[in-house]
C-alpha positions in Angstrom: 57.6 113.5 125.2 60.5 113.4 127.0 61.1 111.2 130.3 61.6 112.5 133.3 64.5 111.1 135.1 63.8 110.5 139.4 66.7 112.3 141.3 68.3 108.6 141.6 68.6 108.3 138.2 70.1 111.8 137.6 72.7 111.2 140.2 73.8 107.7 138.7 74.2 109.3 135.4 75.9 111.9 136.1 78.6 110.0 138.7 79.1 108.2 135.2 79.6 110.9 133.3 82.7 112.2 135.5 80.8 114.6 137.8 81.5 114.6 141.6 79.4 115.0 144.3 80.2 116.5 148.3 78.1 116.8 150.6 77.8 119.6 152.8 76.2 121.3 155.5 74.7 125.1 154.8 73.7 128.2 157.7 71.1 126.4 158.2 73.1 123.2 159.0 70.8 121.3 156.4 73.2 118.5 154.3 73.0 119.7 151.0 74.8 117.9 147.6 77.6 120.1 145.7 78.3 118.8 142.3 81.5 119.3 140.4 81.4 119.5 136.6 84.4 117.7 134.7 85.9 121.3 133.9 85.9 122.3 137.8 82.2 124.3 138.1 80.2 123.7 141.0 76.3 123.9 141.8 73.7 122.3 143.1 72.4 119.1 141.3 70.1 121.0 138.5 72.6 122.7 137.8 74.8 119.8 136.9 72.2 118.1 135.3 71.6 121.1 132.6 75.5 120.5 131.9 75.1 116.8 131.6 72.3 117.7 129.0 74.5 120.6 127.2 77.6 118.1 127.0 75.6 115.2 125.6 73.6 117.3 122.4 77.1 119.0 121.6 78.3 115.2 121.6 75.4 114.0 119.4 75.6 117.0 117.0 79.3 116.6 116.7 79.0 112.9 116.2 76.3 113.3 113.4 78.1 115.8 111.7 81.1 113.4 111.6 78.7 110.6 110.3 76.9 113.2 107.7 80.7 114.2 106.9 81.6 110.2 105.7 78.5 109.4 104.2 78.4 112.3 102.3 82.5 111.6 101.2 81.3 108.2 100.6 78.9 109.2 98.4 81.0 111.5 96.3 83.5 109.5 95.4 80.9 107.0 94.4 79.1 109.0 92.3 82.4 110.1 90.9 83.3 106.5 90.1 80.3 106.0 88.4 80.7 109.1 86.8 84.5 107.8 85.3 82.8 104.4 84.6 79.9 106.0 82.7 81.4 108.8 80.6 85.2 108.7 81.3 87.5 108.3 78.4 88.5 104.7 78.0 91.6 104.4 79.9 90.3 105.7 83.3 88.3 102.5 82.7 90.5 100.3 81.9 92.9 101.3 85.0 89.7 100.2 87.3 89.5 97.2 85.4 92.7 96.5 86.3 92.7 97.4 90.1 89.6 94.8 90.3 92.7 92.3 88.9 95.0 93.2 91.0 92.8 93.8 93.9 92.5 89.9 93.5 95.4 88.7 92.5 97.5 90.4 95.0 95.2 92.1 98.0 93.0 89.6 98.9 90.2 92.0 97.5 90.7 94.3 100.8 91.2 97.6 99.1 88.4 100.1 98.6 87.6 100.8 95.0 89.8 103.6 94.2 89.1 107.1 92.6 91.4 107.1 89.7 92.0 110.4 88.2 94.6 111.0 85.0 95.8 114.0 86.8 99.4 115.6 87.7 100.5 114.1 91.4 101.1 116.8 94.1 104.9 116.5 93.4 106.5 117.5 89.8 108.9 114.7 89.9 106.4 111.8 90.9 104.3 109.4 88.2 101.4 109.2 90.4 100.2 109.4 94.6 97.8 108.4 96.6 95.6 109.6 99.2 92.9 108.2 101.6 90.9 111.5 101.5 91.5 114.5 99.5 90.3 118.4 100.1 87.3 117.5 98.0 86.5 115.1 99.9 87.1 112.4 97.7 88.5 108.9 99.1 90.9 106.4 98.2 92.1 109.1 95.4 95.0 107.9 93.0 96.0 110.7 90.5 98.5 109.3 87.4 100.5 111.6 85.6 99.0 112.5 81.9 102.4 112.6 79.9 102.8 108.8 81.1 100.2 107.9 78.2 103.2 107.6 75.6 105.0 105.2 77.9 102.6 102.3 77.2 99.5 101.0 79.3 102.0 98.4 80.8 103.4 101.4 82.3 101.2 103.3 83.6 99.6 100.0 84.8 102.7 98.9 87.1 102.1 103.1 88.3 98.9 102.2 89.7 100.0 99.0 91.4 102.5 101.0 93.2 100.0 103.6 94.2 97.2 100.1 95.4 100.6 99.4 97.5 100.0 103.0 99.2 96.8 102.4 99.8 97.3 98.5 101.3 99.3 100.1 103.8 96.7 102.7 105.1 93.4 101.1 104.4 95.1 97.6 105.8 98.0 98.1 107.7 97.1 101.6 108.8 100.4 102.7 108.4 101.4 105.6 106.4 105.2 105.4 107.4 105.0 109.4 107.1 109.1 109.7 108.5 109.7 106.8 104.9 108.4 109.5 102.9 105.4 106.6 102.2 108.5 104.1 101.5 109.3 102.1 104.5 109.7 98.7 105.5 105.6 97.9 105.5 105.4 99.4 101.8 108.5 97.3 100.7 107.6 94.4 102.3 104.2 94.3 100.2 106.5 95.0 97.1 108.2 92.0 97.7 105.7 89.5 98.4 104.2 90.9 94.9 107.6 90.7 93.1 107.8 86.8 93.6 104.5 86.4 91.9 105.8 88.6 89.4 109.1 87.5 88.9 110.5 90.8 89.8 113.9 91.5 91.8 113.5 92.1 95.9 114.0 95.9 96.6 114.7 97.5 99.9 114.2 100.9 102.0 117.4 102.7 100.5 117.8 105.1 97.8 120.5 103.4 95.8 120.1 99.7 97.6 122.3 99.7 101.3 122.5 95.9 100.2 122.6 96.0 97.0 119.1 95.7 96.5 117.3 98.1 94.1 115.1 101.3 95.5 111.2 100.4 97.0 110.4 104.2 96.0 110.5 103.1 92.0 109.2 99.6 92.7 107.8 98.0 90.5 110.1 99.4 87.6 113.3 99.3 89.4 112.8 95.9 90.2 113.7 94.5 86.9 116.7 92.4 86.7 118.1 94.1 83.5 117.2 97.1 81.6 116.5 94.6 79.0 114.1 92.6 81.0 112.2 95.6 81.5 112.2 97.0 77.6 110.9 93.9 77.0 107.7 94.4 79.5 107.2 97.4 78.9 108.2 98.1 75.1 110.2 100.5 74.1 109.9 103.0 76.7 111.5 106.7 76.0 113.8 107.3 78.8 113.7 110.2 81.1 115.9 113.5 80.0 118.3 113.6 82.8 120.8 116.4 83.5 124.1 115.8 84.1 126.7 117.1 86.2 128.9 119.2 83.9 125.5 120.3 82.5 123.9 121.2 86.1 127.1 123.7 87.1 126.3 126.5 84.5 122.4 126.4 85.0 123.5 126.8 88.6 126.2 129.7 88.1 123.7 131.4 86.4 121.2 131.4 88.7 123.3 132.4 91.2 124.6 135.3 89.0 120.9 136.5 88.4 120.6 137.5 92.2 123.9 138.3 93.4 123.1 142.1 93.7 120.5 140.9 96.5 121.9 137.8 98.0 125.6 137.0 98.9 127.4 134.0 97.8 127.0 132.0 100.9 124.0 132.5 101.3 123.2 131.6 97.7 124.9 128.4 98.4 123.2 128.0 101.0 119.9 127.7 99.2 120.9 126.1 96.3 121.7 123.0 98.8 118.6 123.5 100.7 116.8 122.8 97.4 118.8 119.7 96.4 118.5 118.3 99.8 114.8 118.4 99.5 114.7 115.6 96.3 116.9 113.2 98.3 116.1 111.0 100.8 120.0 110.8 101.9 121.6 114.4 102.6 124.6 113.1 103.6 125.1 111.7 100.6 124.4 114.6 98.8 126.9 116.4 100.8 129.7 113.9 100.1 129.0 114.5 96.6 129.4 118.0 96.5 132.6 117.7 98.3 133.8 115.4 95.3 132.8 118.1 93.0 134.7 120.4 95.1 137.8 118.9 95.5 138.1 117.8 91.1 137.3 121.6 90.4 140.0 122.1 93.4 142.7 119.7 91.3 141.7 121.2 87.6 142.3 124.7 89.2 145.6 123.8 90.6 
């Protein structure tokens, strides 16, 4: 049964609860209490105490549905981890056998056991990502790229310590560095205190090194001292089909060709910089570079 709360009681809750009170005086010249709601509605004290009651079970609903919502995402991922552990193939298994190393050796065992998916990452370019909570509601999610199997475990191991690095900063540091692209000075800082364990090179916030210093975004493999250094880690590792620039012009001509009934040239220009601009962290730089290109076609034209 529920209590009954005196008229003292209902008033002390409510003044808590950021309702106001006036008295005034009616017709009848009888001093009489006005309550104010939060939102700016007024009534007599019964009313305000119904809206006390409506603001508190919308309160409690909402805050067990936020508590159902983590326990059940909790669950999930658990269920998928033992799911992995149980039935996965064997090198979803070994990858959690190696976060539990690494979660030792270098995290001070604070990072949630991950959800670790041989999966393409988000972007088409990247070996692996992570992320706190997924659409499925799956936490602490790390997705490695497939095709990185014929790279070596080695590989795809250092791939996963990168990603524990992503997750050290928002399970730990709670900070995502969002405006770093994930790549700021918290994540590279981390990288470094785990490059003198590992004998690797110091890297910094930069795409090419400001200071000479090799790129955080690649860390751990472009912390190497020599290419060599790292062949010899890794094994022999098949190196990434690149496209150079003499290459790049005609694939671009072309597409520009394909549409120029539709689109005019600056405008096709326009958008083919747009989409180079989006897989560099330095625009500027990518501007100065065209302008090289520019001014060589400029002198061979001459």
């Amino acid at each position: 049964m529920a209590k009954r709360h005196t008229k003292e009681e209902k008033t002390a809750l409510l003044l808590a609860a950021g309702f106001t009170v006036q008295v005034v005086c009616e017709g009848n010249n009888n001093p009489a209490q006005r309550w104010t709601t939060p939102d700016g509605r007024t009534g007599a004290i019964e009313f305000a105490w119904r809206e006390l009651r409506t603001l508190q079970n919308v309160s409690r609903e909402t805050r067990d549905a936020d508590v159902s919502r983590e326990t059940s995402g909790r669950e999930f991922h658990t269920a998928l981890v033992t799911q992995i552990r149980k039935a996965g193939d064997k090198l979803p298994n070994l990858l959690l056998e190696t976060f539990h190393t690494y979660n030792v050796a270098y995290f001070d065992e604070r990072l949630d056991v991950p959800c670790v998916l041989i999966t393409n990452p988000a972007s088409p370019r990247a070996l692996g990502d992570y992320t706190s909570r997924d659409e499925h509601g799956i936490e602490s999610r790390i997705r490695i790229r497939p095709s990185l199997t014929k790279m070596g475990l080695r590989y795809i191991e250092h791939v996963l310590l990168h990603e524990m690095v992503h997750a050290w900063c928002h399970e730990v540091e709670q900070s995502e560095e969002r405006s770093y692209k994930g790549h700021g000075p918290v994540f590279t800082a981390k990288c470094n205190e785990i490059s003198k364990h590992l004998g690797l090179d110091l890297v910094e916030v930069s795409v090419k090194g400001r200071h000479g210093k090799p790129d955080s975004a690649r860390w751990p493999m472009s912390a190497f001292p020599t290419e060599e250094a790292a062949v010899k880690y890794y094994g022999n590792v098949p190196k990434q089909k690149t496209t150079s620039a003499k290459e790049l012009g005609p694939k671009l001509s072309k597409a520009i060709e394909s549409h120029k009934h539709t689109i005019d040239l600056d405008d096709a220009l326009q958008a083919v910089f747009a989409a180079l601009a989006e897989r560099t962290d330095d625009p500027a730089e990518l501007v100065q570079a065209i302008e090289r290109q520019l001014s060589e076609l400029e002198e061979t034209s001459a």
